[in-house]
N, C-alpha and C positions, 0 to 999 in steps of 0.2 A: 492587525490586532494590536491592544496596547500592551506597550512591553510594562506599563507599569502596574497592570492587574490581571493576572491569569484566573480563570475557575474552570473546577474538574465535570467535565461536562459527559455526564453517564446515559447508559441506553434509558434510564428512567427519566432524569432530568430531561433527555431528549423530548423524550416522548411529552411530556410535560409544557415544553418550550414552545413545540411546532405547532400544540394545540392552542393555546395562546396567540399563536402568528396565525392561525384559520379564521379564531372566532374575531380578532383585531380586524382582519382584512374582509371578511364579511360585514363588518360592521362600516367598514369605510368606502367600500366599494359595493356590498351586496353581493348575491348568488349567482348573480347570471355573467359574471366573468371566474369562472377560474381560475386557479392558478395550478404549477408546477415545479417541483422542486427535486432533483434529482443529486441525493447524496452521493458524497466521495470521499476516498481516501478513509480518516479514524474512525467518522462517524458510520459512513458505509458498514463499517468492521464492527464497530458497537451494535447495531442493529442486528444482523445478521448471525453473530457473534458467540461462543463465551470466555473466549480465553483474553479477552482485553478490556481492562476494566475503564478507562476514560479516557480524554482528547483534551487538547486544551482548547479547538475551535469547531465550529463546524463549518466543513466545505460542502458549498453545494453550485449547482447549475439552476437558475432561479429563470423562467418563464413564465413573468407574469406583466404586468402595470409597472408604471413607474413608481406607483403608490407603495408597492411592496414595500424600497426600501424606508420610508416612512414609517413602515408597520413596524419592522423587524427592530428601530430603533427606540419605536414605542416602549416593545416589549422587554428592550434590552435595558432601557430606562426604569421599568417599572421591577425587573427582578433583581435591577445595579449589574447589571451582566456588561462585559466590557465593549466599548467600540469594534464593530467585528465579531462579535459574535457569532456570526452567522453570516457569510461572506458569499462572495465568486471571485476571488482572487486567482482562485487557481486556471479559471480559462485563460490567463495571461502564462502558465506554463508551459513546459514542455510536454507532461503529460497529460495536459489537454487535448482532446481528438471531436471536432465536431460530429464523429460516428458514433459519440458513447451514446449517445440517448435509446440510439436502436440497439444496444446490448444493455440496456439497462430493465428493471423486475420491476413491477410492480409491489408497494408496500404498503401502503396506510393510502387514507382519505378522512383527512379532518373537514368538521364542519359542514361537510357535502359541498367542499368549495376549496379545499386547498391539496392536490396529491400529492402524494411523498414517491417514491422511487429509488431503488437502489442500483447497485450495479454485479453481475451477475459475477459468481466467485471467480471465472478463470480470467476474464475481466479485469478485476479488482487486482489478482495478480500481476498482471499483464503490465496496470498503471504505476501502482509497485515499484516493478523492476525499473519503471521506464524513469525515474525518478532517480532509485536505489540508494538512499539516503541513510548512511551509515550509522549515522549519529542521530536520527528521530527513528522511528518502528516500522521502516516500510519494510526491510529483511525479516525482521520478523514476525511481522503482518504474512509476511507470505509463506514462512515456516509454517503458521496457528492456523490459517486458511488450508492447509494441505494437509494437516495434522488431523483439523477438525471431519473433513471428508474422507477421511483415512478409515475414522473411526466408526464413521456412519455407514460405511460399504460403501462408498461413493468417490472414489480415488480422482484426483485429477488427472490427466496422463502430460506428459508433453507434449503431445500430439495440437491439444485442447489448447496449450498456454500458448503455443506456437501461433495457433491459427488466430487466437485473439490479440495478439501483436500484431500479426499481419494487417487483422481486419482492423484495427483502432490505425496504425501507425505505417501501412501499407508494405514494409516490409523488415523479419526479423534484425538483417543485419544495423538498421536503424537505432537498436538497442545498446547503452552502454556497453562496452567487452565485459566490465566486469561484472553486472548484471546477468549478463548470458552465460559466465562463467561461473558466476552462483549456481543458478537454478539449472545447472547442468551438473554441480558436482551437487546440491541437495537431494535431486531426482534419482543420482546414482547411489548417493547414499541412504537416503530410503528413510533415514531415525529421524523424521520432522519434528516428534514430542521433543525428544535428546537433543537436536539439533535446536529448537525453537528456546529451550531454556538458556540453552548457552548463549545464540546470538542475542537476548535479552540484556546480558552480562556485557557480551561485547557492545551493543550500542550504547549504552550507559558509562561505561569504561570512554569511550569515544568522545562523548561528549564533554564528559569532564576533561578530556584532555584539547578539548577545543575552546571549550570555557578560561582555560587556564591560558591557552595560546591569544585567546584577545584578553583576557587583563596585560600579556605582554607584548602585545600589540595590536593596539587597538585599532579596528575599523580595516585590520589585512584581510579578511575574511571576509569572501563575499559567496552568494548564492554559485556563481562562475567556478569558482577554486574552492570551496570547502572541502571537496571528496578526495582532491588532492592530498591538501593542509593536513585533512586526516590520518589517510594516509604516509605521508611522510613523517609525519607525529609518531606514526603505531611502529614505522622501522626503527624509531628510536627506543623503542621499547617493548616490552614483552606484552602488554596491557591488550586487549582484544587482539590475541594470535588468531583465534580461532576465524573471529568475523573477517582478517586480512587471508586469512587462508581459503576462505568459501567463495572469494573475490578473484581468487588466480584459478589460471588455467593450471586443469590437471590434466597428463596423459593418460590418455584412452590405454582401459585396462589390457592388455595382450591377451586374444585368445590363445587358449594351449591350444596349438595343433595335434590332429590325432594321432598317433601313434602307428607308427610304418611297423607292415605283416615284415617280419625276415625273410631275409632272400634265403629259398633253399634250391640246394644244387641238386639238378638230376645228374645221377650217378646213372652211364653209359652202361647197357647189361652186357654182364661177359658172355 
C-alpha cells in the first residue's frame, strides 16, 4: 500500500467497494467465470464486527482470472483509492495457512459473480495471535472478538482457539510465546470489554513509540525485529505496562489445598 495516501476504509465503504469490483469484473469477463474473495485480518473484523470502526487496507485471498487485478485497480482509480487497496500481500506471511479457506463463512455474493467470504471468529483469532502485533490491533482484535461473543451467550473457550491453531498452523507450540502468553492470561482474566479498552491505549502508546524510534533511526525497523524494538522501547518506559504485561508468562494460580480433618487421639478405656 502507498505510504503516501492512507483512507479509512469502513464496513460500508466496504461494502460499497466490492460491489463495484463484481459489477467491473462481470463487465470484463461475464457471468460464467466466478470469482472468490476470502477476507482477512481488519476487514474480516469490519464485517463481522462492531467494535472497530476502520482498516487502512483490505486483505484478502483472491481466486479468480488474472483479470481481477486489472478490476481492482480500475476501481481503485475511479474512487482515487490508493495502490493496494485491496491486496493478497498477506499469503506471503506468516499467518498465512493454505487451510484457511476450509475455516472460512460464507458472506455476500455480488453481482451473481463475485463471492465474499470471511473467516470464522475462533479462526480470525487464531491468525491474530499468529501475527501478534503490538503496535497495529491484532491484540485487541482479539480482546473485541471475545468480548463481542461474550455478550451474545456464545463464549469462545480455549478449547476452540486451541484447535484452530492447530488446524491452520498444525501445531500450538508454533505460536509466538508471547501470544500464547496473552491469550492465556486474557482467558484467565475473563474482563475482555476492560481488558479490550486498555490494550487499545496500549497499542497506540506503542506505536508512537516506534514512530518516534525511526525518525531516530531510520530504516532499523523491520517487519523481523519490530516486536522486539517495541518491546525494548516499553522497558524504557512506563507507556503500555499493561499491553507488556498481557505478553509475559504468568504463574499458574495455586490451588488451596483442602483443609486436613485433626488428628484425634483415641483415649485407651480404663
Amino acid at each position: 500500500m502507498s505510504s503516501e495516501k492512507q483512507i479509512e476504509f469502513t464496513k460500508e465503504n466496504i461494502d460499497t467497494y466490492l460491489k463495484e469490483v463484481a459489477k467491473e469484473y462481470r463487465k470484463q469477463i461475464g457471468k460464467n467465470m466466478p470469482a472468490e474473495m476470502i477476507l482477512i485480518g481488519g476487514a474480516s473484523v469490519l464485517v463481522n464486527y462492531g467494535f472497530r470502526d476502520m482498516t487502512t487496507d483490505i486483505d484478502a485471498v483472491i481466486q479468480a482470472p488474472s483479470v481481477m487485478k486489472d478490476v481492482i485497480n480500475r476501481v481503485g482509480d475511479r474512487y482515487d483509492l490508493p495502490n493496494g487497496w485491496l491486496n493478497q500481500d498477506f499469503v506471503r506471511t506468516e499467518s498465512y495457512s493454505p487451510s484457511l479457506s476450509r475455516f472460512s463463512e460464507y458472506y455476500k455474493t455480488y453481482s451473481n459473480v463475485l463471492t465474499i467470504r470471511t473467516v470464522a471468529a475462533e479462526y480470525l483469532i487464531a491468525m491474530k495471535l499468529r501475527s501478534g502485533r503490538q503496535y497495529k490491533s491484532d491484540l485487541s482484535d482479539v480482546l473485541g472478538i471475545l468480548a463481542e461473543h461474550e455478550k451474545k451467550a456464545a463464549p469462545i473457550t480455549p478449547e476452540q482457539i486451541q484447535k484452530a491453531v492447530i488446524d491452520l498452523y498444525g501445531d500450538w507450540n508454533t505460536m509466538p510465546e508471547a501470544s500464547r502468553n496473552f491469550i492465556s492470561n486474557v482467558m484467565r482474566d475473563g474482563n475482555f470489554s476492560e481488558l479490550y479498552a486498555q490494550t487499545i491505549i496500549g497499542e497506540k502508546e506503542t506505536k508512537e513509540l516506534l514512530i518516534g524510534f525511526e525518525q531516530d533511526y531510520p530504516g532499523v525497523a523491520k517487519e523481523a525485529n519490530v516486536n522486539e524494538i517495541a518491546e525494548n522501547l516499553q522497558k524504557k518506559t512506563s507507556r503500555a505496562s499493561l499491553l507488556a504485561q498481557l505478553r509475559e508468562r504468568r504463574p499458574e494460580p495455586k490451588q488451596q489445598e483442602p483443609a486436613k480433618k485433626p488428628k484425634t487421639r483415641n483415649n485407651p478405656e480404663r
